[in-house]
C-alpha positions in Angstrom: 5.5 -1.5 -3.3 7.2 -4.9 -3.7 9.9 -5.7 -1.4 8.1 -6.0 1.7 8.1 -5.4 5.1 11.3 -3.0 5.7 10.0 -1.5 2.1 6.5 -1.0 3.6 8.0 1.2 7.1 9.8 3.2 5.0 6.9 3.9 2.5 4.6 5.1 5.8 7.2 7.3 7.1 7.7 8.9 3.9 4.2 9.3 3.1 3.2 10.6 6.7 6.3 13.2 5.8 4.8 14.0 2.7 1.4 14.6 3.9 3.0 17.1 6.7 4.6 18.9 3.6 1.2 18.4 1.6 -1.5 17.6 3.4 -4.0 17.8 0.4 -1.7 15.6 -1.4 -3.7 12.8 -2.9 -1.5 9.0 -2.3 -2.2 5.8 -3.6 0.1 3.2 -2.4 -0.2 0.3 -5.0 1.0 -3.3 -3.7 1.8 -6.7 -5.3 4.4 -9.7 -4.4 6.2 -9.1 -0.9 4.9 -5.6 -1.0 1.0 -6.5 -0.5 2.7 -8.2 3.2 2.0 -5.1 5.3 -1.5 -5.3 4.2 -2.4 -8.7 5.7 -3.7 -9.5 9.2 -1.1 -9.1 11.6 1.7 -7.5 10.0 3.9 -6.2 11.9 6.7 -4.3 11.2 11.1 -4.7 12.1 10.3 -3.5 15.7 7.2 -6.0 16.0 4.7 -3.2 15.5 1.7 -3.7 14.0 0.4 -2.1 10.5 -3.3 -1.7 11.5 -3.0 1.6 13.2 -0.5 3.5 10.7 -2.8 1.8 8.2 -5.7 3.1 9.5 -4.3 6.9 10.0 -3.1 7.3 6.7 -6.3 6.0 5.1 -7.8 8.4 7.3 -6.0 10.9 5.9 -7.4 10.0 2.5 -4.4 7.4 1.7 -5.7 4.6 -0.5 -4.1 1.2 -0.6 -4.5 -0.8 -3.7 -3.5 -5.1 -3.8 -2.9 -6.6 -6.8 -5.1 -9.9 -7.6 -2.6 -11.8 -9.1 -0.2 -11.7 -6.3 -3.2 -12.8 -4.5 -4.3 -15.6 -6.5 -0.4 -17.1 -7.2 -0.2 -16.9 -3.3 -2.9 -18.3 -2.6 -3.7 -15.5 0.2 -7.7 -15.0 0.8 -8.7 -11.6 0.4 -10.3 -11.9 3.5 -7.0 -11.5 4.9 -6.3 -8.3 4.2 -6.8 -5.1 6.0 -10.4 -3.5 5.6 -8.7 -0.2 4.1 -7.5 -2.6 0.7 -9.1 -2.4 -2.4 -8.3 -5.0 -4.9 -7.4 -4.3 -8.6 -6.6 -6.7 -11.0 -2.8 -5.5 -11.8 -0.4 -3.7 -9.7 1.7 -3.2 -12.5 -1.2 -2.3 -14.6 -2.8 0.1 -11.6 0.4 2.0 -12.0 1.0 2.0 -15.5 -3.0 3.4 -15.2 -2.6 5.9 -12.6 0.6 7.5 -14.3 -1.1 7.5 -18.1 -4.6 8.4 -17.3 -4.6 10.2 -13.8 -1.8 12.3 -13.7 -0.1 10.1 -10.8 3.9 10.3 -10.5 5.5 7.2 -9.2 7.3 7.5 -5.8 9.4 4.4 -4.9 10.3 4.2 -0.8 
């Protein structure tokens, strides 16, 4: 994801919709530029709804949630301030390119 918020609530709609249809489904939601927003304290989303608690059901559900470090770095953003479910990788574009060559991953845009 990279457009941001509206992109982010229609990402965990569609995810919670896949995991109803798949539930062994395995989702990685990679993140960098506006798209890592939903991901940092307080986000909330068009309705003034916070992220934490869809955040924290889908990684409950085994969703992973990766931020790209450069977006990080060129915004200056701390990683403290992201939610405890992010894990940081170095590229998003390059955690993508990764998952589709190497894991097997098929890229879903919301």
């Amino acid at each position: 994801m990279s457009e941001g918020i509206p992109q982010a609530s229609r990402a965990v709609n569609n995810i919670r919709n896949h995991l109803a249809a798949d539930p062994k489904a395995r989702i990685v939601v990679v993140t960098h530029g506006l798209g890592i927003d939903f991901l940092l304290d307080g986000a909330v989303n068009q309705m003034d709804q916070s992220f934490v608690g869809a955040i924290g059901e889908l990684a409950g559900r085994g969703v992973e949630f990766r931020v790209c470090n450069n977006t990080l770095v060129s915004r200056k953003i701390e990683p403290a301030k992201l939610a405890m479910e992010a894990k940081i990788v170095p590229s998003g574009v390059a955690e993508v390119a990764r998952l589709q060559a190497r894991e097997g991953f098929v890229y879903l845009r919301p």
